[in-house]
N, C-alpha and C positions, 0 to 999 in steps of 0.2 A: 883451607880456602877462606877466604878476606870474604865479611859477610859485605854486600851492596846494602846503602840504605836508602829506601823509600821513601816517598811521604804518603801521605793522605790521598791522594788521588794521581792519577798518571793517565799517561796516553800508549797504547798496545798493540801489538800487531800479533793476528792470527792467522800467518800467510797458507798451512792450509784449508783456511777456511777464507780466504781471499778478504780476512778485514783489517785494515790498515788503520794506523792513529784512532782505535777506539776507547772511548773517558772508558775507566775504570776505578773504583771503588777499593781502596787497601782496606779491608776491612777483619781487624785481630779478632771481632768477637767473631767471626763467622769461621766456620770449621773448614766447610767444603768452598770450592769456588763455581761460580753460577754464572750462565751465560744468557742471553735472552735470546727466543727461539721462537718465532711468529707460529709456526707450523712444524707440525712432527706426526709425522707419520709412518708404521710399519708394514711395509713391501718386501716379495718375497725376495728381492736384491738387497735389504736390509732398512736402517732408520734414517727414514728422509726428513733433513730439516731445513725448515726455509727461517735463513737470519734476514728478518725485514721490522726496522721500526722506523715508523713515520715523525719521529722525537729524535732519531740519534742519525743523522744521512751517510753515515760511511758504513752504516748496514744496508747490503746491495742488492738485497732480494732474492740472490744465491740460493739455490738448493744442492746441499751435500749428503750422500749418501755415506751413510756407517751402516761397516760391516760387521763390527766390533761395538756393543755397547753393552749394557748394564743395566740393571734399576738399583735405586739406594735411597733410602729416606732419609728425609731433610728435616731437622726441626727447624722453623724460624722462629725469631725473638721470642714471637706471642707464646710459643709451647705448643703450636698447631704445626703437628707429622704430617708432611706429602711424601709420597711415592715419587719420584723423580727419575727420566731417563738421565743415564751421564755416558759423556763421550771420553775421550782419551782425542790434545791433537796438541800438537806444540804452539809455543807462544813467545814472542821477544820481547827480553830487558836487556836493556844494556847493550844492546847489539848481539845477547847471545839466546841461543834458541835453546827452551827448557820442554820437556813434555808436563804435561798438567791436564790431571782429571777436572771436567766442568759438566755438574749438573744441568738440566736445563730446562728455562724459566720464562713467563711470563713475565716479562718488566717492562712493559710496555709504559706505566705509568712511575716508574723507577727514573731519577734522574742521570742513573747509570746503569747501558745496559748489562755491564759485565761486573761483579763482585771476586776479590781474589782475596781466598780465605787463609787461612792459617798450615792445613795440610800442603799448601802449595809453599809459604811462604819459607816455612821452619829449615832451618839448616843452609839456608840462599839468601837470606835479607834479612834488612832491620830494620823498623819503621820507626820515622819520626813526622808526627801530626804537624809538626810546626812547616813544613814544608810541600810542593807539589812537583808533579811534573819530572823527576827527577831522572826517568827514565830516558823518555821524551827528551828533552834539555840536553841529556849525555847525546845523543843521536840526532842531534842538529847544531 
């Protein structure tokens, strides 16, 4: 398979999770990928998450129920381990639709609410910082 090359930031869609053209972060230091998640909470239907930020508008205030999820801990930069719930849901590049584990996060003050890390990346793309949008760009 011909790897796709990335840049530095792109625009996303998480059509089950009803979020379209959302900035996203290419980020090779980061392992996992991480989504922002206003609200999460566990019912006995399973993990209800409400994608709502007042910084990024094409998060819709949507709540999704997982029935399937996980905990897994997350170092960031600093060396500071959170506990993190992570979902499993698909995502589109290029026009095509991959499945991709996403931790999830508070980033509210994040200038991006979704990071896509390295586990997602390896074996499907290639990144080059010199460029953006590449995804995006192809799908318009």
């Amino acid at each position: 398979m011909t790897k796709k090359t990335l840049g530095r930031t792109d625009k996303i869609d998480f059509p089950n999770l009803d979020l379209f053209e959302v900035d996203c972060k290419i980020d090779t230091g980061a392992y996992t990928s991480a989504i922002h998640c206003s609200k999460v909470a566990v019912k006995d239907d399973g993990l209800h998450c409400t994608f709502y930020s007042k910084g990024h508008p094409n998060f819709n205030s949507k709540t999704k129920v997982f029935k399937d999820y996980t905990f897994t801990d997350v170092k960031s930069s600093n060396g500071f381990v959170e506990n993190r719930y992570k979902i499993k849901t698909d995502v589109v590049f290029f026009g095509k639709t991959f499945k991709i584990n996403l931790t999830l996060s508070t980033r509210d003050d994040m200038r991006f609410p979704v990071l896509i890390g390295r586990q997602f990346l390896k074996r499907k793309f290639l990144v080059d910082v010199d460029i953006l949008n590449q995804s995006f760009n192809h799908n318009n």
